[in-house]
MARLOFI-10025 format. One record per residue: residue number from 0; residue in three letters; z, y, x of N, C-alpha, C, CB in turn. Coordinates in nm, 3 decimals, always signed. Each point is the difference from the previous one (the first is absolute). Glycine has a CB too. Layout:
<nodes>
+------+------+---------+---------+---------+---------+---------+---------+---------+---------+---------+---------+---------+---------+
: resi : resn :    n.zz :    n.yy :    n.xx :   ca.zz :   ca.yy :   ca.xx :    c.zz :    c.yy :    c.xx :   cb.zz :   cb.yy :   cb.xx :
+------+------+---------+---------+---------+---------+---------+---------+---------+---------+---------+---------+---------+---------+
:  NUM :  ALA :       Z :       Y :       X :       Z :       Y :       X :       Z :       Y :       X :       Z :       Y :       X :
...
+------+------+---------+---------+---------+---------+---------+---------+---------+---------+---------+---------+---------+---------+
</nodes>
This chain:
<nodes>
+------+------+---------+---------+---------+---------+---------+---------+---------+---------+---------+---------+---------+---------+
: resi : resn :    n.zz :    n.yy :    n.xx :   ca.zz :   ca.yy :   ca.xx :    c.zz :    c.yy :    c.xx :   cb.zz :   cb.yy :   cb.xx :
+------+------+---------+---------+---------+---------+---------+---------+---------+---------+---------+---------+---------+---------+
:    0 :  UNK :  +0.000 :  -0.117 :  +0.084 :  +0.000 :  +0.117 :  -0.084 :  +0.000 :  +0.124 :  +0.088 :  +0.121 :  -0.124 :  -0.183 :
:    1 :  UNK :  -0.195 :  +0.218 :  +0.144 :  -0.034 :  +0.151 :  +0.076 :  +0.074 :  +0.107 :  -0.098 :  -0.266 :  -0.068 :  +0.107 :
:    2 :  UNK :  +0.386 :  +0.152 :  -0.085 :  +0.013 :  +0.108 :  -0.066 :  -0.083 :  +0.101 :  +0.099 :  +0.237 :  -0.069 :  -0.129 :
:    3 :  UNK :  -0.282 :  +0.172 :  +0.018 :  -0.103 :  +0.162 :  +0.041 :  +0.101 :  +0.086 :  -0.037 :  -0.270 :  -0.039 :  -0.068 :
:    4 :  UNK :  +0.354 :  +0.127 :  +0.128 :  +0.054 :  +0.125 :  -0.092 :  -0.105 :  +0.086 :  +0.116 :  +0.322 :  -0.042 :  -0.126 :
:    5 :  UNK :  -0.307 :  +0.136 :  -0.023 :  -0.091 :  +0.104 :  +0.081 :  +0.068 :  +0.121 :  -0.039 :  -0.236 :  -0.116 :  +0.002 :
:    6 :  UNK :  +0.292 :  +0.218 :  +0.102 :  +0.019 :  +0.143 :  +0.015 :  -0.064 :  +0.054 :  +0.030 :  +0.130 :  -0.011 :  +0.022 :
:    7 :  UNK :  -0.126 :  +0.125 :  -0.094 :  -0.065 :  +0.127 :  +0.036 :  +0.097 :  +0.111 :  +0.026 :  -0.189 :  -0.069 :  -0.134 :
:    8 :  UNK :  +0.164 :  +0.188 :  +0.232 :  +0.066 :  +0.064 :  +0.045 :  -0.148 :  +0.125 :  +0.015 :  +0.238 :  -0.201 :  +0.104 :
:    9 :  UNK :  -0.117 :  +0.328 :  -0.054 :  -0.124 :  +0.125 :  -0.061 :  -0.122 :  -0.033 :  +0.149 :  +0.213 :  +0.273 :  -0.151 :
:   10 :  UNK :  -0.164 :  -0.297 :  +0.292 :  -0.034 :  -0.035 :  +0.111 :  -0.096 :  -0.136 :  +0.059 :  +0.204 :  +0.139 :  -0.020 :
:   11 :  UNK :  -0.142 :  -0.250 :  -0.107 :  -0.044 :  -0.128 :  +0.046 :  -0.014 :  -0.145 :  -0.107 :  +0.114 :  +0.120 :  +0.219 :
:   12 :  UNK :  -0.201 :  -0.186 :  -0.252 :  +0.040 :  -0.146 :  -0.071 :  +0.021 :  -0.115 :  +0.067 :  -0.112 :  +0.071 :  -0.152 :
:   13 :  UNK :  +0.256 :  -0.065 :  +0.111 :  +0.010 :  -0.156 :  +0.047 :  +0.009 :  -0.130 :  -0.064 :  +0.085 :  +0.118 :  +0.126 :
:   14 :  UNK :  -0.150 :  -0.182 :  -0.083 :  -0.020 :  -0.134 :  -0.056 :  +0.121 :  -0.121 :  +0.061 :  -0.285 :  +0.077 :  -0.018 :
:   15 :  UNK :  +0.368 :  -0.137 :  -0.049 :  +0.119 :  -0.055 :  +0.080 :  -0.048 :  -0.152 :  -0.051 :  +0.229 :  +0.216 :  +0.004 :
:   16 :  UNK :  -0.207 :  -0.309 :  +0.087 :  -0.089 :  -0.156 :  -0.015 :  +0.159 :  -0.056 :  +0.056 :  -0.352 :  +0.013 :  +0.079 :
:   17 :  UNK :  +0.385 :  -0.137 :  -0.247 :  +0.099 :  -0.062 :  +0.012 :  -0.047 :  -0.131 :  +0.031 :  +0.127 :  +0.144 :  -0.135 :
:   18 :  UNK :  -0.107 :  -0.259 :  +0.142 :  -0.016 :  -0.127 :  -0.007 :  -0.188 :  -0.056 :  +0.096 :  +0.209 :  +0.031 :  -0.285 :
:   19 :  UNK :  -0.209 :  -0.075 :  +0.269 :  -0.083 :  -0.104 :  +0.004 :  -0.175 :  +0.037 :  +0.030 :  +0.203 :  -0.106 :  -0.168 :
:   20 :  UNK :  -0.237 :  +0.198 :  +0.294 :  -0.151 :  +0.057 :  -0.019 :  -0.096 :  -0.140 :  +0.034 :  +0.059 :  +0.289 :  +0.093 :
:   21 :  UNK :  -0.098 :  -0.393 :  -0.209 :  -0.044 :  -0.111 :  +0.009 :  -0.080 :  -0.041 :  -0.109 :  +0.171 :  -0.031 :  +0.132 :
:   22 :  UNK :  -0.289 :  -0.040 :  -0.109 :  -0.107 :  -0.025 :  -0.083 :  +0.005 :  +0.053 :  -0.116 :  -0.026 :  -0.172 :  +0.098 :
:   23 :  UNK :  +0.043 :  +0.185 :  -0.261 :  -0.065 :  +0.076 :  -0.129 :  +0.050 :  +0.143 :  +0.037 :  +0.009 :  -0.202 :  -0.207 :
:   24 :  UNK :  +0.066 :  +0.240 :  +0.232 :  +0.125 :  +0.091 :  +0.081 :  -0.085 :  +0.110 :  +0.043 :  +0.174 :  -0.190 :  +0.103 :
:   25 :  UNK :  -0.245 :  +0.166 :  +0.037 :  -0.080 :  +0.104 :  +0.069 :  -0.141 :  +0.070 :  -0.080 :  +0.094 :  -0.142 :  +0.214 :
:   26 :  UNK :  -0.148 :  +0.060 :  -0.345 :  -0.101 :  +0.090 :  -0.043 :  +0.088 :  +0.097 :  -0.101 :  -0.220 :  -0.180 :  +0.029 :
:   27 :  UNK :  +0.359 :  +0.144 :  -0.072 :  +0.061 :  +0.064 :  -0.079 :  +0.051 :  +0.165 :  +0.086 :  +0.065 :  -0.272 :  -0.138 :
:   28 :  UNK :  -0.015 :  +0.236 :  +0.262 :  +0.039 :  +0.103 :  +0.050 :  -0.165 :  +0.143 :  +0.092 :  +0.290 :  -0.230 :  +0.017 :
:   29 :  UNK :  -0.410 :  +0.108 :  -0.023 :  -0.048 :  +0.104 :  +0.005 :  -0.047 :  +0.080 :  -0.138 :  -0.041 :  -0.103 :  +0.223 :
:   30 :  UNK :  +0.047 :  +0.016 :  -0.349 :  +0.021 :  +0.092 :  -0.128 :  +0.037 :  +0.112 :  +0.011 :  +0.045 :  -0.150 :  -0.096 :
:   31 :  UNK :  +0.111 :  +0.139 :  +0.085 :  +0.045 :  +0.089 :  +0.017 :  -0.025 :  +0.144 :  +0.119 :  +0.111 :  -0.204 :  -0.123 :
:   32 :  UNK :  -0.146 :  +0.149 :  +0.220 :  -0.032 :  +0.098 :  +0.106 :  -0.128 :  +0.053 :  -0.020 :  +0.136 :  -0.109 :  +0.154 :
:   33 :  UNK :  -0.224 :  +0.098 :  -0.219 :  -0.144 :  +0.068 :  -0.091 :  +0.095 :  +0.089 :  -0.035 :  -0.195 :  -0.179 :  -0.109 :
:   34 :  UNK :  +0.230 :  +0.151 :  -0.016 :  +0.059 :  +0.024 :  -0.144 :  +0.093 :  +0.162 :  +0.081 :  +0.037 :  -0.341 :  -0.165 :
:   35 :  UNK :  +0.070 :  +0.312 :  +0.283 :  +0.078 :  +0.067 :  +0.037 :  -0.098 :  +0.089 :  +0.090 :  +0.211 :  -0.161 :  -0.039 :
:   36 :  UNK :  -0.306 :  +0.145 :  +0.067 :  -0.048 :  +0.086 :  +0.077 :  -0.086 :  +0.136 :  -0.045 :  +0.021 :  -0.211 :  +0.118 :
:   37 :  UNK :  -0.066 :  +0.180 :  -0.305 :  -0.121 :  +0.069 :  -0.076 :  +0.135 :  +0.115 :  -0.005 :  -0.228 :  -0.203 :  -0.171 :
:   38 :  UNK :  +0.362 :  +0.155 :  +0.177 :  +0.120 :  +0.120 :  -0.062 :  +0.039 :  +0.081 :  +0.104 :  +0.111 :  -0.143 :  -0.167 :
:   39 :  UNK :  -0.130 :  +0.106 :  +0.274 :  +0.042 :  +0.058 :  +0.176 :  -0.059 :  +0.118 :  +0.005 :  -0.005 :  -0.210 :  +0.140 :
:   40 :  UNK :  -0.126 :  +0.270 :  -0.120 :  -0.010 :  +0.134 :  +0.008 :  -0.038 :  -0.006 :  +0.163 :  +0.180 :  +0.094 :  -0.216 :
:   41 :  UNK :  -0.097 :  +0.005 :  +0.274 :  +0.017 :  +0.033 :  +0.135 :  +0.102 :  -0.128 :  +0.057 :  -0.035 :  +0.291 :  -0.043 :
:   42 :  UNK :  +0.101 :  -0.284 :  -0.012 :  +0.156 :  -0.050 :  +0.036 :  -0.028 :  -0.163 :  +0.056 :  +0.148 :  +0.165 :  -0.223 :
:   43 :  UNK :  -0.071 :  -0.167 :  +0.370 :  -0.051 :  -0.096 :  +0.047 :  +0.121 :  -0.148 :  -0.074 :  -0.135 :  +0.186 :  +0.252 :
:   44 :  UNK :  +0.072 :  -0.325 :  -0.214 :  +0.059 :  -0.106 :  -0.061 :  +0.064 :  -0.082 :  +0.082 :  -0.145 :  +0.016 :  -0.150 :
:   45 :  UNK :  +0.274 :  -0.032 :  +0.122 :  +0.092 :  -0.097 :  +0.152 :  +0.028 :  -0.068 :  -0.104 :  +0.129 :  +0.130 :  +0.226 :
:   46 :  UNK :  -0.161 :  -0.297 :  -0.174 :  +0.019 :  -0.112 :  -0.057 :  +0.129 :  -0.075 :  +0.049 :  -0.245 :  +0.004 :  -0.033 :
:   47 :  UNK :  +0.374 :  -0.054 :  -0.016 :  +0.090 :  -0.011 :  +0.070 :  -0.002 :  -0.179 :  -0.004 :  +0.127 :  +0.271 :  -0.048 :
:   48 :  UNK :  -0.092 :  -0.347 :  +0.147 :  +0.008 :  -0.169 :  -0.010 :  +0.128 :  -0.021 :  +0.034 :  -0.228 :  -0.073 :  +0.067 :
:   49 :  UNK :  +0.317 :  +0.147 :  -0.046 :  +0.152 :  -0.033 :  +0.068 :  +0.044 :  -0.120 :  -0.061 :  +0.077 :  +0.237 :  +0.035 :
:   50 :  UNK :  -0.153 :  -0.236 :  -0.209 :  +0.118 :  -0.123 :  -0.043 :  -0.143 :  -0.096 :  -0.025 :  +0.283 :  +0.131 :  -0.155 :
:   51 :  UNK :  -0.354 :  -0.191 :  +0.186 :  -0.080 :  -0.097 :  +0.029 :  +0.038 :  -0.083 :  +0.062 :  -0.125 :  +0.107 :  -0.020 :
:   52 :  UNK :  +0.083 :  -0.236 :  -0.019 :  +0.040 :  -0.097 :  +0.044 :  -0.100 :  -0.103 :  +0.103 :  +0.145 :  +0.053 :  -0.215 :
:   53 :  UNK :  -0.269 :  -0.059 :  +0.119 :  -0.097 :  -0.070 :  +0.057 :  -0.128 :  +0.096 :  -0.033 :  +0.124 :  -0.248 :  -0.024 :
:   54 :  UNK :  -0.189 :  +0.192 :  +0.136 :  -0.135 :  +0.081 :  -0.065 :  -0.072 :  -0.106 :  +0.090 :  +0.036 :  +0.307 :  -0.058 :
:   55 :  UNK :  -0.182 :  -0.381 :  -0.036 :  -0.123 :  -0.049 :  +0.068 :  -0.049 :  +0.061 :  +0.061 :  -0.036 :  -0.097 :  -0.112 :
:   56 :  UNK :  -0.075 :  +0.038 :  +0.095 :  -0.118 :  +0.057 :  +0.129 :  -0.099 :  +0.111 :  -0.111 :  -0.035 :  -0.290 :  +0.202 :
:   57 :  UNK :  -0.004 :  +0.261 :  -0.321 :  -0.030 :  +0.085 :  -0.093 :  +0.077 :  +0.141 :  -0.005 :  -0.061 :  -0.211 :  -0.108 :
:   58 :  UNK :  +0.183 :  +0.169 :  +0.077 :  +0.139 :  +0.126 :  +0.019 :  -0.016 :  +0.061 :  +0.145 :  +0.204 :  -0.143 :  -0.152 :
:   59 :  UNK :  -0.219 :  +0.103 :  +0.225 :  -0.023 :  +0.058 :  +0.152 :  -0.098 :  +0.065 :  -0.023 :  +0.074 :  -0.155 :  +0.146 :
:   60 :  UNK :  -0.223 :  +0.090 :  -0.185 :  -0.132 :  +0.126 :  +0.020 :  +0.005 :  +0.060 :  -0.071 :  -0.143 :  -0.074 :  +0.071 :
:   61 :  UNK :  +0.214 :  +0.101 :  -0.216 :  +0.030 :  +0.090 :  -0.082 :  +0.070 :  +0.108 :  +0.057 :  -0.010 :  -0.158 :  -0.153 :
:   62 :  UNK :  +0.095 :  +0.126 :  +0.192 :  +0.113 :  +0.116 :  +0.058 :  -0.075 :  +0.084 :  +0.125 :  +0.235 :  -0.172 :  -0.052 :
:   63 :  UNK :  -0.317 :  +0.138 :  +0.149 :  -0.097 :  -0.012 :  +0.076 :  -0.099 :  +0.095 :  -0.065 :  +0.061 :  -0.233 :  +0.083 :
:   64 :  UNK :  -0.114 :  +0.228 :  -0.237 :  -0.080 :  +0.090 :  -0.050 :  +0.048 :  +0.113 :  -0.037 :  -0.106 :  -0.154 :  -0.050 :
:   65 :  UNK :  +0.221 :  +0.165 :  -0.025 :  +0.111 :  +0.110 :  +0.002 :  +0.008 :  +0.058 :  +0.066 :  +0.092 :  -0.070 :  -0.068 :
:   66 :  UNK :  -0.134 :  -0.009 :  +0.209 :  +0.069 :  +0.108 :  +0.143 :  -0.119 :  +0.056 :  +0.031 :  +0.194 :  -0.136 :  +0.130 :
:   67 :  UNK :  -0.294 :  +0.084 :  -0.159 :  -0.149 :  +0.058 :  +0.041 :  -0.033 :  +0.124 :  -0.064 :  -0.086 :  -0.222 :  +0.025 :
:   68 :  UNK :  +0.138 :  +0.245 :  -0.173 :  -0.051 :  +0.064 :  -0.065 :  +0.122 :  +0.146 :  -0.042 :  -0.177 :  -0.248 :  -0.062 :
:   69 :  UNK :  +0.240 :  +0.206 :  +0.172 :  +0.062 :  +0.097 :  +0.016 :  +0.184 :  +0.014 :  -0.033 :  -0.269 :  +0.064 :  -0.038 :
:   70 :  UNK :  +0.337 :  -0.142 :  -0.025 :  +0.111 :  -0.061 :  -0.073 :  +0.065 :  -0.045 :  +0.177 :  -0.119 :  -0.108 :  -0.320 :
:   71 :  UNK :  +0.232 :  +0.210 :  +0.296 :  +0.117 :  -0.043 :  +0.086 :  +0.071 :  -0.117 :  -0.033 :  +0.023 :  +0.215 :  +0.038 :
:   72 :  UNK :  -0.013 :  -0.347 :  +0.042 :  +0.121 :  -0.094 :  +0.047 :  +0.120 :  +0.023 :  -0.009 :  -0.117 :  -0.049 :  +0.122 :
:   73 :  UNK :  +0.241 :  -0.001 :  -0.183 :  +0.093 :  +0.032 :  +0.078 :  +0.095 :  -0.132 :  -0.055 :  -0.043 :  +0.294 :  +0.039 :
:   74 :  UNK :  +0.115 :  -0.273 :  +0.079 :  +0.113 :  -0.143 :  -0.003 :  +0.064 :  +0.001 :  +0.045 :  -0.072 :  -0.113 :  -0.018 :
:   75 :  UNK :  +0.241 :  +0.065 :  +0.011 :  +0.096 :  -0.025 :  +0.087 :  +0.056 :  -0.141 :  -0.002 :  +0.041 :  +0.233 :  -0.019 :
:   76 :  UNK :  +0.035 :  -0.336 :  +0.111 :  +0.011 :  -0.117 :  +0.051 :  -0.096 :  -0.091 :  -0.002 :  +0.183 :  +0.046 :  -0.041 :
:   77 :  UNK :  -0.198 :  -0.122 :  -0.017 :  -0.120 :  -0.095 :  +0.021 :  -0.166 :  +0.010 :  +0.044 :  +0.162 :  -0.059 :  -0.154 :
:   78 :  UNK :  -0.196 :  +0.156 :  -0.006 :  -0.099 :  +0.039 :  -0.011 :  -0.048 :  +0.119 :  +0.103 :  +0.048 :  -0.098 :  -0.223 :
:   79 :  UNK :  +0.067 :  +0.145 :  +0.274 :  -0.077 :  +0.118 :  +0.085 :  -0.090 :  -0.028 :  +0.166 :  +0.222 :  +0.139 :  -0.132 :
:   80 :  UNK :  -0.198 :  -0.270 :  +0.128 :  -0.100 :  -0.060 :  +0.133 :  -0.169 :  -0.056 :  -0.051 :  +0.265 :  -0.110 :  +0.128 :
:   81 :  UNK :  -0.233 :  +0.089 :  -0.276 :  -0.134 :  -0.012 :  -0.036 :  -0.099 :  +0.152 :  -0.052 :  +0.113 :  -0.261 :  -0.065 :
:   82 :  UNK :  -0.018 :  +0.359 :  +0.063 :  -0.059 :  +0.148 :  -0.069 :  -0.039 :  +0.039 :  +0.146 :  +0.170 :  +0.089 :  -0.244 :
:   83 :  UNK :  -0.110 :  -0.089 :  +0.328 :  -0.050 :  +0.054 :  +0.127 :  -0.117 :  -0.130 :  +0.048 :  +0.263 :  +0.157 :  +0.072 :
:   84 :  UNK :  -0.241 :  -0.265 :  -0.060 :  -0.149 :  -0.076 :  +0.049 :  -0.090 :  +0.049 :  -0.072 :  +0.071 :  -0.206 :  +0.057 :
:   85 :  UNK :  -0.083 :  +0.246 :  -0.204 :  -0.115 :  +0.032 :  -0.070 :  -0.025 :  +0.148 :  +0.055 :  +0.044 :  -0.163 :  -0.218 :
:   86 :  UNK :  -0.014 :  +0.275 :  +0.198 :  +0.022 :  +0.110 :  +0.046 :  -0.067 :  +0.018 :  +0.128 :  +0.192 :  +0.000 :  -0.127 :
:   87 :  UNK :  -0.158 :  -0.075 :  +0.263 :  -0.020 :  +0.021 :  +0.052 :  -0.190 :  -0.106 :  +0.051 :  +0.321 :  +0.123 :  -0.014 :
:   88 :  UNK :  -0.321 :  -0.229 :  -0.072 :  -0.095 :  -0.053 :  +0.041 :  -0.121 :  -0.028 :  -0.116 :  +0.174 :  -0.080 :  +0.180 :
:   89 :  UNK :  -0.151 :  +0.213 :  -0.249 :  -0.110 :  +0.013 :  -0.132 :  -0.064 :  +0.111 :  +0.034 :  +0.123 :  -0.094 :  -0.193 :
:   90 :  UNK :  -0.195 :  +0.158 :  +0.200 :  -0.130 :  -0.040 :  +0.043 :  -0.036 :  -0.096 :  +0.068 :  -0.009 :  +0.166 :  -0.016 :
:   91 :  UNK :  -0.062 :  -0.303 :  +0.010 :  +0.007 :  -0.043 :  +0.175 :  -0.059 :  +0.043 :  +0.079 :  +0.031 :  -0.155 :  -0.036 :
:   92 :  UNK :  -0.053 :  +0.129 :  +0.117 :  -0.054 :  +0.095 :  +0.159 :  -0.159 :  -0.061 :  -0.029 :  +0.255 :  -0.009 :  +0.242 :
:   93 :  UNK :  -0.355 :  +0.075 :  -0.249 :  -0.173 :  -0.037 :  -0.014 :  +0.016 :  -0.045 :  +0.175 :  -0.164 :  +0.221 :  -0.229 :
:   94 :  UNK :  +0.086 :  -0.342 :  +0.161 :  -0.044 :  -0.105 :  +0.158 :  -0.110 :  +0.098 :  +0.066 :  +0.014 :  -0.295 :  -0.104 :
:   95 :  UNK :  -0.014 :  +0.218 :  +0.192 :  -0.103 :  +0.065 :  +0.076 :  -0.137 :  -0.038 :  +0.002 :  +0.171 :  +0.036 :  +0.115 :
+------+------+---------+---------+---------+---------+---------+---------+---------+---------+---------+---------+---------+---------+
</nodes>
């Protein structure tokens, strides 16, 4: 199971991801992240995973697209070694 709360603030939306970013799960949360993004405006979007538990490999390139498209990471204990591998290795580097 995936909880979505989503805040809004005058500065920022955040999207807070409880449980489970795993198979029916990840097309639901990019639902929502369409859906949350037509309401955004200027205002940039930090997606929070602190309380995640699991996430596939689907849930990974999802979160991965988030980050591409502009949607801040953020995490503390667990999850915050996987927000920084993505972060730091999304774009990947064009071969040569």
């Amino acid at each position: 199971m995936l909880r979505i709360t989503s805040n809004e603030a005058p500065d920022r939306l955040v999207l807070k991801l409880e449980g489970k970013l795993v198979g029916a799960w990840v097309p639901e949360l990019e639902s929502c992240w369409r859906s949350t993004v037509t309401r955004s405006g200027s205002r940039p979007l930090v997606v929070d995973v602190t309380d995640v538990q699991c996430i596939d490999a689907a849930g990974r390139y999802t979160l991965a697209l988030l980050h591409l498209c502009g949607a801040q990471l953020t995490a503390s204990g667990p999850m915050s070694d996987l927000v920084h591998e993505i972060t730091k290795s999304w774009p990947p580097a064009a071969r040569a």
